[in-house]
N, C-alpha and C positions, 0 to 999 in steps of 0.2 A: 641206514645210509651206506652207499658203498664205498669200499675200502678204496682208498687210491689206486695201490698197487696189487687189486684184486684184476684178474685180466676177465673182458668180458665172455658171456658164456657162449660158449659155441660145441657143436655137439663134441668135437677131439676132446674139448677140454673136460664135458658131463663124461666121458668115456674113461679119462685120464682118473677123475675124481675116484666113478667107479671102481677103476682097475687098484687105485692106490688103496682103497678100503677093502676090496677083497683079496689086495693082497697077490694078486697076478699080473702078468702083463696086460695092456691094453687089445693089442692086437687079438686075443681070447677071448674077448668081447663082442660077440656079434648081434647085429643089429634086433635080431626076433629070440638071441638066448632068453630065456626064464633065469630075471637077474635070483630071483629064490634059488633055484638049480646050482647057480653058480654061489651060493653061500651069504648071498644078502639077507639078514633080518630086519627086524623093524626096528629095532634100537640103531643101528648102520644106515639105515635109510632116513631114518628121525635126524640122523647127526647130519647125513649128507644135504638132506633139507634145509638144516639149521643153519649152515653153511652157506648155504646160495641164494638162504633170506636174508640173511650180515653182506652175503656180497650184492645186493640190490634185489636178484630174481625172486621174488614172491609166487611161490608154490603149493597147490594145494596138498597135502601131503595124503587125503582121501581121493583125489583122483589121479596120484602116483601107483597107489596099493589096487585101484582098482588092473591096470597092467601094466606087468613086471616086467616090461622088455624098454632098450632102452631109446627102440622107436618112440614108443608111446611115451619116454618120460621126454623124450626131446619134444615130441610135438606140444605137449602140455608147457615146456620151456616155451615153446615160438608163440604161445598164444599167449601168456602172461607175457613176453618181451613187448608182441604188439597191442595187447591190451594197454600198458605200459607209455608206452609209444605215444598211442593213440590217445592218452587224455588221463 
């Protein structure tokens, strides 16, 4: 169930999430980085998943690790939001 005062997901905020977990600014984040490169593991990745399953987003966490950019983890966002959505 989502949180009330969880705000919904939109890519600033997956960016925000990122940047708070590794720990640098947002703006250092660029859309095709290699979130690996940038210091994400699979335990930090596992939590940020966990995270955005409490706050409604249901994500696969095997087709996040397949690529580490946060193109690709936003679009796997928009397709769970419209799967979602949709029924």
């Amino acid at each position: 169930m989502a949180d009330q005062n969880t705000p919904p997901m939109t890519r600033d905020r997956m960016r925000a999430d990122l940047a708070r977990t590794l720990r640098m600014p947002p703006e250092e984040i660029g859309d095709e980085d290699d979130l690996n490169d940038l210091g994400l593991d699979s335990m930090r990745a596992m939590g940020l998943v966990l995270r955005w399953t409490e706050g409604g987003l249901q994500l696969d966490f095997g087709e996040l690790a397949e690529s580490l950019t946060l193109n690709a983890w936003w679009a796997a966002a928009e397709r769970a939001m419209a799967k979602r959505a949709g029924g």
